[in-house]
C-alpha positions, 0 to 999 in steps of 0.5 A, a space after each residue: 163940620 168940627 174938622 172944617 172949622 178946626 182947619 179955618 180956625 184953627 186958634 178958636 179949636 180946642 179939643 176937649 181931648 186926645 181923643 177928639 182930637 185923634 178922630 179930629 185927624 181921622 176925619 180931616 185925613 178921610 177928606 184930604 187922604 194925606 196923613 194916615 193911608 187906608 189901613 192906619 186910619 182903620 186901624 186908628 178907628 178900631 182902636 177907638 171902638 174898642 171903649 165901647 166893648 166889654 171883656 165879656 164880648 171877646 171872651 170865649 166861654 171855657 167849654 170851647 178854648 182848645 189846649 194842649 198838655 204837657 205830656 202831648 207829642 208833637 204830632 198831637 199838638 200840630 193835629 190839634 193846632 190844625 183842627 182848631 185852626 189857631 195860631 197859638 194854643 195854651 199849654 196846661 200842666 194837669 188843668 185848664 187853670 194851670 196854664 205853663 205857656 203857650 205855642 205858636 205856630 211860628 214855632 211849630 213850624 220851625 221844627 217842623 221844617 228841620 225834621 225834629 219833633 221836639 219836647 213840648 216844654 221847648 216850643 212854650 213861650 210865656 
């Protein structure tokens, strides 16, 4: 209703705020399917149903985060990345508190591809 009379009126509307005013536009672009395709206005959706969830429902308790360490070989770190099915592993030095990085399977893949089976320390990004 909001979006037919924002667009009959449009100098009578005016949005309490941006987000109003972003489902506003979500809402006329559902009816009239011209400024966002199917899978921006999704996206868009997703983004604002991210204000009702906590930190604590996308955590995943420690018990079941898989890492590699630093001292793995390179065939451990791809078995392991194949059995957890991630695209990204945490790299730990001597505990899980003490996190070096992470790898990706971007990049495991690379060497992989060259043939070379390089040092966990090379394949760590940030």
């Amino acid at each position: 209703m909001k979006a037919i009379f924002s667009r009959i009126f449009p100098t009578l509307y005016q949005p309490s705020s941006r987000r109003d005013e972003l489902e506003t536009l979500l809402a006329v672009s559902d009816a009239d399917k011209a400024d966002f395709d199917h899978h921006e206005g999704a996206l868009l959706r997703n983004i604002l149903g991210l204000r009702d969830l906590n930190a604590s429902d996308v955590m995943i308790p420690r018990a079941d985060i898989v890492s590699v360490g630093m001292s793995e070989s390179f065939s451990e770190i791809i078995e392991q990345m194949t059995a957890a099915n991630h695209s990204r592993l945490p790299v730990r030095r001597d505990t899980l508190d003490d996190i070096a990085g992470i790898i990706h399977i971007k990049d495991v893949f690379a060497h992989l591809h060259e043939g070379k089976s390089p040092e966990v320390s090379t394949l760590l990004r940030p």
